[in-house]
VOZA-428071 format. One record per residue (C-alpha): residue in three letters; x negated, y negated, z. Coordinates in pm, whole numbers, plus 50000, padded with zeros to 5 digits. Layout:
<sites>
ALAXYZ ...
</sites>
This chain:
<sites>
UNK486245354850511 UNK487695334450209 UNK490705321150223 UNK493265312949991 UNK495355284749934 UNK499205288749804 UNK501025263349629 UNK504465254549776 UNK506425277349536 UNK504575308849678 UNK504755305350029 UNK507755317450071 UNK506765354349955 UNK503385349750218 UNK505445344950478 UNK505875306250416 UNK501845302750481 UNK499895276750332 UNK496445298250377 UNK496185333150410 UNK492235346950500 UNK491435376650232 UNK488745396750252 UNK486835403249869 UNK483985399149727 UNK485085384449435 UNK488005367649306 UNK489545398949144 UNK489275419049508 UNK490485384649673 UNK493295381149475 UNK494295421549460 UNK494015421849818 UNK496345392949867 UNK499135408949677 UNK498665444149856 UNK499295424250182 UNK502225399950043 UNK504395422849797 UNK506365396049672 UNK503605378149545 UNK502485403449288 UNK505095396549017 UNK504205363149043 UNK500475368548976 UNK500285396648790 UNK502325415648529 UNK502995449848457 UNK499325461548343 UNK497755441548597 UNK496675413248433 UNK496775378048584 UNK499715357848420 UNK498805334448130 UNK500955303848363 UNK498385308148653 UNK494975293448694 UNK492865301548995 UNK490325276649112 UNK487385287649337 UNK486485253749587 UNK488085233849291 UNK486105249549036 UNK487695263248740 UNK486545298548710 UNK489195311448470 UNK489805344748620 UNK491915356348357 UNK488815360548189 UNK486625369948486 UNK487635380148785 UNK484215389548900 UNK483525351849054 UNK481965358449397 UNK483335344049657 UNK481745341950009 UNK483005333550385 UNK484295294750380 UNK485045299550052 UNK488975286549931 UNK490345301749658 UNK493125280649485 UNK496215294349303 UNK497705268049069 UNK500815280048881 UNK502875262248606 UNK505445239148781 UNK508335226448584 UNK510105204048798 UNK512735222149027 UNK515635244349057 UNK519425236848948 UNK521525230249228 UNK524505248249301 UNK527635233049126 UNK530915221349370 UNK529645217149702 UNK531875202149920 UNK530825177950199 UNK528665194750499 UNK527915185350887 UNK527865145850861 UNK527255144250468 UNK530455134150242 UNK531135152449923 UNK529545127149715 UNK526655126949912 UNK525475170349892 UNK525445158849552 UNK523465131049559 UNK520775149149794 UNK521165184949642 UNK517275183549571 UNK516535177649936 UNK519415206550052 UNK518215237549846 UNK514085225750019 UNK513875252550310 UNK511755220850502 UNK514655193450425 UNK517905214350404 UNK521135201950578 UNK519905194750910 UNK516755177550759 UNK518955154550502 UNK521125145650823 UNK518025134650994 UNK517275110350729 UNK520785099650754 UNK520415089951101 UNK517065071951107 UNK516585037351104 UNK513415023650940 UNK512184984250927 UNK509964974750645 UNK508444941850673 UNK507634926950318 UNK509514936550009 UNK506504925949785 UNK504164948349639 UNK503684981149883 UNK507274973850020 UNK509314976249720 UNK508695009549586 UNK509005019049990 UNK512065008550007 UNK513195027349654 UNK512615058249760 UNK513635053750165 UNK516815046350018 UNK517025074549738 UNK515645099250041 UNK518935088550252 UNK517265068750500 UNK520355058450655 UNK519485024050788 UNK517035004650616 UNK516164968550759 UNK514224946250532 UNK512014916250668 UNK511034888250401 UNK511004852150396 UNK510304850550059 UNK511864840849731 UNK511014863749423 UNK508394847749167 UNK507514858448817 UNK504214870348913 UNK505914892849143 UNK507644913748878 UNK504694932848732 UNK504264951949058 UNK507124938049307 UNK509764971049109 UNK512594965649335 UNK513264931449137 UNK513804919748813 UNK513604883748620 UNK517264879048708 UNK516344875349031 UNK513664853949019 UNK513964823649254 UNK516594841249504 UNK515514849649823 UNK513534887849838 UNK515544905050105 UNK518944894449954 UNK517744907849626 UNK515934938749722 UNK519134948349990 UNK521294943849634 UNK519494969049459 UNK518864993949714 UNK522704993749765 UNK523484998449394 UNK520715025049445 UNK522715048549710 UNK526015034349832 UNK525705056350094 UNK523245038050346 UNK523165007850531 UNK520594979550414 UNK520344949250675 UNK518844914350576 UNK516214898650795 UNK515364870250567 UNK512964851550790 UNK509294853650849 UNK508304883351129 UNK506334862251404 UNK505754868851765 UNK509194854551857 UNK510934885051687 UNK508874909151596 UNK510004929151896 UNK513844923151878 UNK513614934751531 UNK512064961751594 UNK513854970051834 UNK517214984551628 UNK514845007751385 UNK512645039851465 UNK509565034551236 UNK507585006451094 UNK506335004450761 UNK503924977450731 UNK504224956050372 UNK502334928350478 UNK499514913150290 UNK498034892050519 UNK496234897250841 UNK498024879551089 UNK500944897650971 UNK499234929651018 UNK497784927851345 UNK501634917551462 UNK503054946851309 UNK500554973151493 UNK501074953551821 UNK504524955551787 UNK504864990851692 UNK502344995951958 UNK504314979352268 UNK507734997652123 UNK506275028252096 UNK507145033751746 UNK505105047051461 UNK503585019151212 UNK503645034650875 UNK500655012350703 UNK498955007450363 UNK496724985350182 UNK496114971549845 UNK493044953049657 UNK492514951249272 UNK492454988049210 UNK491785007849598 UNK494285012949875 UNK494115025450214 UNK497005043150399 UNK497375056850739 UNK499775064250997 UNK499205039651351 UNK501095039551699 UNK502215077151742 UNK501945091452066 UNK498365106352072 UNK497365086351782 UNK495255056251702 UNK496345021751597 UNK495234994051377 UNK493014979951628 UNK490915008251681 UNK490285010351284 UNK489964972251280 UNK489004957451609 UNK489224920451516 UNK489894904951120 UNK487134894750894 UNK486214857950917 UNK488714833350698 UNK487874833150320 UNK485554864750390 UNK488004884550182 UNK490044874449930 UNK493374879949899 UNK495544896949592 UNK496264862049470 UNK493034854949432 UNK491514888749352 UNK494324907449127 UNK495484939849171 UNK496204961348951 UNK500454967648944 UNK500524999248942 UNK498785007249254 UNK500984995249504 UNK503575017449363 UNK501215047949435 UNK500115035349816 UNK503975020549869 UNK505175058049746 UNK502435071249976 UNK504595053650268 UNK507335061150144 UNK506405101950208 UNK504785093450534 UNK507455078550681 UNK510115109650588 UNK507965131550702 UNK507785113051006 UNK511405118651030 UNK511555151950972 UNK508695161551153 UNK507145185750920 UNK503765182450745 UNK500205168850797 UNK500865132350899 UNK498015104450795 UNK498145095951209 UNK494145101251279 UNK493225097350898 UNK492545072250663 UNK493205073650275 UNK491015059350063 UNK492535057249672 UNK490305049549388 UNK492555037249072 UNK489815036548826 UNK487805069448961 UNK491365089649060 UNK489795097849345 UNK491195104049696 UNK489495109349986 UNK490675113450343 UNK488775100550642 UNK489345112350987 UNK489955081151236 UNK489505081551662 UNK491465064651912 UNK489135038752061 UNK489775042652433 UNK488985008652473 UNK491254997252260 UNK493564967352401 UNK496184971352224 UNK496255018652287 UNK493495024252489 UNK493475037552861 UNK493705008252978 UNK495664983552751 UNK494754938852811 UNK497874933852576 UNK500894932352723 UNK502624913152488 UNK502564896652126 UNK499904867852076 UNK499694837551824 UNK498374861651524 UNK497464826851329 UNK494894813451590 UNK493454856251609 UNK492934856151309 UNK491284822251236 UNK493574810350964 UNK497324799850923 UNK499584829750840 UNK501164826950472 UNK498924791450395 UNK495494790850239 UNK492834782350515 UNK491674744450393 UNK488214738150652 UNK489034707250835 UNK487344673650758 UNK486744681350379 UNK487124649950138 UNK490234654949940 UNK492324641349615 UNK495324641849526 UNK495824655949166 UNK497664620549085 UNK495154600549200 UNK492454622648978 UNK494674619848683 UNK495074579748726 UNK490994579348751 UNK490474601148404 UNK493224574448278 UNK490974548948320 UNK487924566248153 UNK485864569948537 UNK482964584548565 UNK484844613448698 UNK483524653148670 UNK485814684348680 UNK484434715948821 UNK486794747948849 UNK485514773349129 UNK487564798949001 UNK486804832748864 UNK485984837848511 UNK489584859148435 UNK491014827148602 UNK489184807748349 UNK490084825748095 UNK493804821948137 UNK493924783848181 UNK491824753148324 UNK492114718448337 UNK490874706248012 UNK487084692648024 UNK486454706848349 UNK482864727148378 UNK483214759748509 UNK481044768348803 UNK482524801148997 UNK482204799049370 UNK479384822549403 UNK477304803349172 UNK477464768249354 UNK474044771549510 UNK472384786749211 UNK473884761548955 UNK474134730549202 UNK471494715148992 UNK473814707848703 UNK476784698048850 UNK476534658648881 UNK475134638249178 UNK476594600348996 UNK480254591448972 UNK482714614049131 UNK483064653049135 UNK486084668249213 UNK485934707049271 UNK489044730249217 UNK490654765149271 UNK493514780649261 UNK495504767549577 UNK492374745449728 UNK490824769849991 UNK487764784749772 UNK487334744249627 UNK487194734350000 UNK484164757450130 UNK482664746149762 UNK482974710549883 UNK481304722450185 UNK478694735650050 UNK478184709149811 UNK477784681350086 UNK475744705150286 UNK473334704150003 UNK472994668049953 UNK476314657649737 UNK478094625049871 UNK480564621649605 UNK482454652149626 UNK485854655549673 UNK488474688049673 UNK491184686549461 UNK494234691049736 UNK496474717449613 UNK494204732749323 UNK495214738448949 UNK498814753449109 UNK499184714849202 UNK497764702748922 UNK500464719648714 UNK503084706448926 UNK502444672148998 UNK500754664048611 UNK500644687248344 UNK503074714248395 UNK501444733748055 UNK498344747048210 UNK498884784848262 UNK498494794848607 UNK498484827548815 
</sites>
């Protein structure tokens, strides 16, 4: 039997039902069927001779069949049949409320959106008034979060960053501006989330979340939502969430995909059953290093945002068992469907961890540092300067990639990226000295190693990469 989806401004004359099963051969049949069984959907659909209405399109498995034109489209058993009306934007609210239940005055009118939604109404909006929601990191994912936690009414809002705000931040980072660059995140983002909605409570954790108080901070708040953006950091927040019994609300971000999901509900899985240990240091690049595009944390950080009020308010389809996948450049979403691992020792039957670990040595590397492999010959960017002073044999060579390149380099330094060492070792130098650079000094590092693995003595990595470089001697070289 087909079946036939309603958008949200229909239900209510279906009986509030998302899907309703018609019988029909065609779309015409489908849709005339529909209306014979749900009255009050027929002035909506139709008008007085009959004809579908020139604001409605009707989509059969996504395809646009334009009905109005033909509705002799067969349909078939499995077959959904979409209705997809014109949508302005929303009702007025009613004028003059007075304060309700535990609202004030000021605040019906600041939430009248949420109090005329049949899923949200009073009791919903008081809900969100008494949860208590900790979002660790204010960067990226966490700082359009955090907007719209506190525009929802999300009475207590804890934010966890050790962080001080950077210009690169601000193309993505919305919660600050460049007035605020160089104060600490939390202070600024609790600021403007209070001059957002006076009427919740934003508390200032400005320290790094480790193993020593990950749990005591959780421990005030209902729900997670996980900002990190490293791994350490993420493996802490599911274990966490995990031994408090509080839902992790997660997402990801690289160049122009995300991932989002729901971890540590009751019956649901956790990070560890998606990702059972981290990739291997320097395996994956992080944003730094790789980009990402700025406005895609404000789509996955919005998607958190809605996961974590519907956690709340308990209504909806929650992500807990599914993964999003987002495509920026294809617009494409797709929805995976994830299992608990019964194994797993963090939410399986029978759980090894009973308490938080040292994330840093898990994961391989050093939480919030670039992982430098040990026993690498290094420079300082002094001493390299003080060498090219005095005219040494001395060669450049800039691992980075070619946007990073592009945007500034040490002048006469060759450009080899990091995937090309092996291929291109023959022209880089074996006489005089080489010094290899990056970014911050990791990629140069595992260059340098690979270098001396393949027969190169006098290499050295440049300690602290171009970043130190335009510190410690020539502050005009662009950086990201």
């Amino acid at each position: 039997m087909p079946k036939v989806r309603l958008p949200t401004p229909l239900r209510p004359y279906a009986g509030h039902q998302a899907v309703v099963e018609v019988e029909g051969a065609n779309v015409g049949e489908v849709l005339r069927r529909l209306v014979a069984k749900h009255e009050g959907l027929r002035g909506h659909l139709f008008d007085e001779r009959g004809r579908l209405r020139p604001f409605v399109n009707v989509y059969v498995n996504q395809e646009d069949v334009r009905t109005r034109q033909n509705d002799a489209t067969p349909v078939a058993d499995g077959d959904v049949v979409m209705i997809v009306p014109a949508v302005a934007g929303g009702a007025v609210p009613a004028k003059g409320a007075g304060g309700v239940g535990i609202l004030g005055r000021d605040e019906t009118a600041y939430y009248a959106r949420h109090l005329i939604l049949p899923e949200v109404g009073l009791k919903g909006q008081e809900k969100l008034k008494r949860a208590k929601v900790l979002l660790v990191g204010t960067g990226g994912l966490g700082a359009p979060a955090a907007l719209y936690l506190a525009a929802a009414g999300v009475g207590r809002i804890g934010l966890v960053d050790f962080d001080r705000v950077e210009a690169s931040n601000l193309h993505r980072q919305v919660l600050f501006s460049a007035s605020d660059v160089g104060r600490p995140k939390a202070e600024a983002a609790a600021a403007r989330l209070r001059s957002l909605n006076p009427h919740i409570e934003v508390d200032v954790h400005d320290t790094t979340f480790t193993s020593a108080n990950a749990l005591d901070l959780l421990a005030g708040y209902d729900i997670l939502v996980d900002g990190t953006d490293n791994f350490p950091t993420r493996y802490l927040a599911n274990d966490a969430a995990v031994l408090s019994g509080k839902p992790n609300v997660y997402a990801s971000i690289f160049r122009f995909e995300g991932q989002a999901s729901v971890f540590a509900t009751r019956d649901g899985p956790c990070y560890r059953c998606l990702y059972p240990a981290p990739p291997p240091p320097g395996l994956v690049p992080s944003c730094a290093e790789g980009g990402v595009l700025g406005l895609l944390p404000g789509v996955m950080g919005t998607i958190q945002g809605v996961e974590t009020v519907k956690q709340i308010l308990g209504i909806g389809e929650s992500l807990a068992g599914r993964l999003l996948l987002f495509d920026a450049l294809g617009m494409e979403f797709t929805t995976l469907s994830l299992r608990k691992n019964p194994d797993c020792p963090a939410c399986g039957a029978k759980p090894t961890l009973t308490g938080l670990i040292d994330y840093e040595e898990f994961c391989g590397v050093r939480a919030h540092e670039d992982a430098i492999p040990s026993g690498v010959p290094a420079i300082a960017p002094r001493d390299v300067h003080a060498r090219r002073e005095a005219k040494a044999d001395l060669t450049l060579v800039d691992v980075r990639e070619p946007h990073e390149w592009e945007i500034g380099r040490i002048a006469g330094a060759m450009h080899v990226p990091l995937g090309e060492v092996v291929a291109r070792a023959s022209e880089i130098p074996q006489t005089g000295e080489v010094v290899v650079y990056c970014r911050s000094g990791a990629r140069s590092a595992r260059a340098t190693e690979t270098l001396r693995g393949l027969g190169f003595r006098n290499v050295k990595n440049l300690e602290g990469g171009i970043l130190a470089w335009a510190r410690d001697v020539d502050p005009t070289v662009a950086t990201i």
